[in-house]
Backbone as a ProteinNet text record, in pm:
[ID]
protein_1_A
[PRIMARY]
XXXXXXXXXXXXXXXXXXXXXXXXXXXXXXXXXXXXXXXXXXXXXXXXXXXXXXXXXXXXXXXXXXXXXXXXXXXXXXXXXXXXXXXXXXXXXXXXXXXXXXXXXXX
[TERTIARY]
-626.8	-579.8	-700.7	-694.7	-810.3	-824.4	-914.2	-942.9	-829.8	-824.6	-759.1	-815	-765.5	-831.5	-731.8	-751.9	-667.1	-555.6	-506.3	-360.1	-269.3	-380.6	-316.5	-339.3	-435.4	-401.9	-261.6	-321.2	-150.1	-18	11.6	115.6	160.8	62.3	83.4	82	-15.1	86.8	220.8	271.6	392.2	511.8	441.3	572	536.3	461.2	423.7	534.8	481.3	623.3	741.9	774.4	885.9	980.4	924.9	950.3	972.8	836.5	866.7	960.6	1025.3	1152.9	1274.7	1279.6	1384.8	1422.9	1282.4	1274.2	1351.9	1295.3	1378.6	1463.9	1548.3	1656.3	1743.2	1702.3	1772.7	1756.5	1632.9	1675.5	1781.1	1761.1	1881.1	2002.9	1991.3	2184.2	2203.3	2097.8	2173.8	2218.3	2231	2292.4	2439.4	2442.8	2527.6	2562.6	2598	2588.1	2621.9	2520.3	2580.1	2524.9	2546.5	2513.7	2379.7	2292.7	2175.3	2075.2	2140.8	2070.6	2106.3	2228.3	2225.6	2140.3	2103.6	2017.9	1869.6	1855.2	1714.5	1661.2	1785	1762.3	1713.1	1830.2	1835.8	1730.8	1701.5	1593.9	1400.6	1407	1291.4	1294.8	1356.5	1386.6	1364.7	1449.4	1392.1	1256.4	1181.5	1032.8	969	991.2	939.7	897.4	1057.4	1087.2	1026.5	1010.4	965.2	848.9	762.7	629.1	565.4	614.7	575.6	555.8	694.6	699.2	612.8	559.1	477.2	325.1	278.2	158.1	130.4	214.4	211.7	131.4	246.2	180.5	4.2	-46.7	-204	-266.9	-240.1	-336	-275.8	-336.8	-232.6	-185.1	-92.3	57.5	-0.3	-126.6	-197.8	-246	-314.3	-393.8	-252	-204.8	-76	14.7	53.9	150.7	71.7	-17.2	-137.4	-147.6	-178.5	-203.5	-74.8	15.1	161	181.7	186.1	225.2	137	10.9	-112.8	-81.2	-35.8	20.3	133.2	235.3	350.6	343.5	293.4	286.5	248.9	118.9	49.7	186.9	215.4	327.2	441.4	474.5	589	593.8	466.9	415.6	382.6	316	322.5	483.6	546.1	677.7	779.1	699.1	772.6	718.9	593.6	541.9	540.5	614.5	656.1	778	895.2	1013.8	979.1	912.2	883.1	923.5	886.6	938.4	794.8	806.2	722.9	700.3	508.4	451.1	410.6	464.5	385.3	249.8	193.5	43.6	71.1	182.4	212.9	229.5	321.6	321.6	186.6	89.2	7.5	-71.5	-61.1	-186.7	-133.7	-15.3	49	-26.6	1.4	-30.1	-161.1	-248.6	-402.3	-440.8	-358.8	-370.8	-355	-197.8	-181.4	-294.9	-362	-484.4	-602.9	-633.3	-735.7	-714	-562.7	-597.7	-617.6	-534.4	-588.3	-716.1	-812.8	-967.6	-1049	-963.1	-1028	-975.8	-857.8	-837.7	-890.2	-940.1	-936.7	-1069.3	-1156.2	-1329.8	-1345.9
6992	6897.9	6837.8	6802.3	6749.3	6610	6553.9	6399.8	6383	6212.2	6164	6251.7	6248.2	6272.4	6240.5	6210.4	6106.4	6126.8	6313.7	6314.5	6212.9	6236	6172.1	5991.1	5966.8	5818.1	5758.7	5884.7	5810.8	5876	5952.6	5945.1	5871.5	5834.9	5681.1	5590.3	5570.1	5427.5	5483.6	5575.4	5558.3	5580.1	5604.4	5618.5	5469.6	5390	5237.3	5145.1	5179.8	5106.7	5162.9	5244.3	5314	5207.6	5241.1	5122.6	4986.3	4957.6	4806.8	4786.9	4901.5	4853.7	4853.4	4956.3	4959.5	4845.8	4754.3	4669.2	4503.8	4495.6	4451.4	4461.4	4609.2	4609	4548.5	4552.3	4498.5	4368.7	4272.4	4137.9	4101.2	4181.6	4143.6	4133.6	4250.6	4273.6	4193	4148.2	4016.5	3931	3911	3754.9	3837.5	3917.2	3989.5	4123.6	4182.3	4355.5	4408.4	4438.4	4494.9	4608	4664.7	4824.3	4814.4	4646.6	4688	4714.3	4633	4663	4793.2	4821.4	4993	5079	5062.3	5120.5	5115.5	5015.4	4996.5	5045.7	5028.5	5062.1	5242.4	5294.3	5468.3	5498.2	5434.5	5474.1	5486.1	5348.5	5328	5433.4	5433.5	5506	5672.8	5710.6	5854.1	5878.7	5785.4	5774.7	5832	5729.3	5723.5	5828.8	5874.5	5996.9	6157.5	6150.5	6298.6	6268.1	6142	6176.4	6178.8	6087.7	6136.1	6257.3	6307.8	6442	6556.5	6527.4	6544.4	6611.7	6435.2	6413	6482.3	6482.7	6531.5	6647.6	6728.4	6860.5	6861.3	6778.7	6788.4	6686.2	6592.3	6503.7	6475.1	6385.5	6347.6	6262.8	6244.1	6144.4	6025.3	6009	5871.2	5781.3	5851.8	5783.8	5767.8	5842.5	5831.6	5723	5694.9	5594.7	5454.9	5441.6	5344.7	5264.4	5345.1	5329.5	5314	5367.4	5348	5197.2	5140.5	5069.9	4930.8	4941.5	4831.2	4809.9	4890.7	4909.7	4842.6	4899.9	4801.9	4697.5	4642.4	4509.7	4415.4	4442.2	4401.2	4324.4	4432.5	4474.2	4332.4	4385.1	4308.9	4158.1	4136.5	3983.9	3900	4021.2	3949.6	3910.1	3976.7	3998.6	3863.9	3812.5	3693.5	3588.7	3594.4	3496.2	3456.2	3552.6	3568.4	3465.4	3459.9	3445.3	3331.3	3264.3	3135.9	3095.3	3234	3231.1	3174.8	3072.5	3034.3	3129.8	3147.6	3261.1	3168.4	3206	3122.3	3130	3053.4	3119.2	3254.5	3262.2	3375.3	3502.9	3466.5	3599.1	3645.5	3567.5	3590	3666	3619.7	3643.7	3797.2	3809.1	3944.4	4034.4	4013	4088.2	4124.1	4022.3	4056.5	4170.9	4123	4263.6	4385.7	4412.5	4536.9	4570.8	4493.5	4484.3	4594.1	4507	4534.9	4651.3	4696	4831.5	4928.5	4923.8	5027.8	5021.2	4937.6	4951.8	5026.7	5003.1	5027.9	5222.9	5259.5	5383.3	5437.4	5404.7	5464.8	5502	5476.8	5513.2	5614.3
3667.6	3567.8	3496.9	3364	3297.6	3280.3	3228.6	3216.8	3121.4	3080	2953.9	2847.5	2715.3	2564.5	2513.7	2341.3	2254.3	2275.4	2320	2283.4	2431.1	2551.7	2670.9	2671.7	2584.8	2615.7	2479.3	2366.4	2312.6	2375	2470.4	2525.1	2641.2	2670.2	2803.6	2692.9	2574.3	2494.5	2470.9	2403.1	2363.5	2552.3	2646.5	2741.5	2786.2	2785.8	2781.9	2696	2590.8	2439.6	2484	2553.2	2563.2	2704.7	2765.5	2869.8	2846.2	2721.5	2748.5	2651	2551.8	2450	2518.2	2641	2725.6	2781.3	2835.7	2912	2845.4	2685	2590.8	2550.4	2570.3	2537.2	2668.1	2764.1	2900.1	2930.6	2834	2875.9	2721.5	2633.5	2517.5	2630.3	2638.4	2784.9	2855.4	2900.4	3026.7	2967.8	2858.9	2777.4	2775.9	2658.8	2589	2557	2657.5	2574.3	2505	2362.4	2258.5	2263.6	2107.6	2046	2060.7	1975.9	1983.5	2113.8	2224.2	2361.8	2427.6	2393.1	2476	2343.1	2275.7	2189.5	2215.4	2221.6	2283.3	2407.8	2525.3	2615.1	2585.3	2550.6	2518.2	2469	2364.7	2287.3	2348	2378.1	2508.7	2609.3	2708.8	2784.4	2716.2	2636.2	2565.6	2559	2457.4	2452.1	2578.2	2673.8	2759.4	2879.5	2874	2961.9	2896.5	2762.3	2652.3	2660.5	2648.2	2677.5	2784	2914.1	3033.4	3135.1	3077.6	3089.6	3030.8	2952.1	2841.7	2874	2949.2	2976.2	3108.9	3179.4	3344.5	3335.7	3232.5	3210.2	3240.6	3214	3189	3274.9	3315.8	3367.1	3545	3618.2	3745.5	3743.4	3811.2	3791.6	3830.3	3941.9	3979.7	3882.5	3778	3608.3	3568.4	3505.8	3410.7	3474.8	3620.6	3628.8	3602.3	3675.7	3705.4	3516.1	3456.7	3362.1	3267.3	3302.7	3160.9	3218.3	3389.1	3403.2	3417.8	3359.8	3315	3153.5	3095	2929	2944.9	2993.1	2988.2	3034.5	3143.1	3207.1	3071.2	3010.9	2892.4	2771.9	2747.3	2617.4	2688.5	2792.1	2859.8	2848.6	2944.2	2922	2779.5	2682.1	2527.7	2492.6	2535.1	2477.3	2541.3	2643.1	2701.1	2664.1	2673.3	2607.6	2458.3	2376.9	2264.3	2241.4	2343.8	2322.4	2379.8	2437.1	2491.6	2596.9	2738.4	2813.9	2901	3013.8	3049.2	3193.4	3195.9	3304.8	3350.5	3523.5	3639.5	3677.7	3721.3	3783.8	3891.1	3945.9	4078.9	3948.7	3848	3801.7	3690.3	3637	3585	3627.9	3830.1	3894	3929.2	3919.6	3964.5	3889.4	3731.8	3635	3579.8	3641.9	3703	3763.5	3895.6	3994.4	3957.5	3916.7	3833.5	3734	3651.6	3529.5	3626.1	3722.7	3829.5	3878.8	3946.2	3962.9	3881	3764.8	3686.9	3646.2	3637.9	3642	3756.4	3872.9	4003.4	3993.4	3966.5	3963.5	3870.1	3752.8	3635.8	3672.8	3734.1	3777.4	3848
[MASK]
+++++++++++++++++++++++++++++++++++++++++++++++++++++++++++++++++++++++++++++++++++++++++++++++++++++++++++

């Protein structure tokens, strides 16, 4: 299997966005389930699943998860902190960690 190169780090961003639109489309749903959250969900989720599948092909599944899921965490947390959802110090520090390993694997 080979290192990252452009085409593998933009397919961990897009199976990253892919997740975290899913992930948006599923806190839309917990209020209310409409068209636009099973849409989002589908749609994310598609992304996600065509390029992961994608990337496997070429790299190992250890970088690629490690890494879609230091991207999404990222994406996720902007996205709450967006909506004015308040982050604890426990989950900040969570999202550290996750930060940290993918530094620690990525070497």
């Amino acid at each position: 299997m080979s290192v990252l190169n452009v085409q593998a780090i933009l397919l961990i961003g897009l199976a990253a966005f892919g997740y975290a639109v899913a992930t948006i489309g599923l806190k839309m749903g917990a209020t209310t389930l409409s068209l636009s959250a099973l849409g989002l969900i589908a749609l994310g989720f598609g992304a996600a699943i065509l390029s992961e599948v994608e990337i496997l092909r070429h790299v190992d599944l250890g970088i690629v998860y490690i890494s879609i899921i230091g991207l999404e965490t990222l994406i996720v947390l902007s996205y709450a902190w967006y909506i004015g959802e308040a982050l604890s110090l426990r989950q900040l520090g969570g999202a550290t960690m996750v930060l940290a390993g993918l530094v620690v694997v990525s070497h």
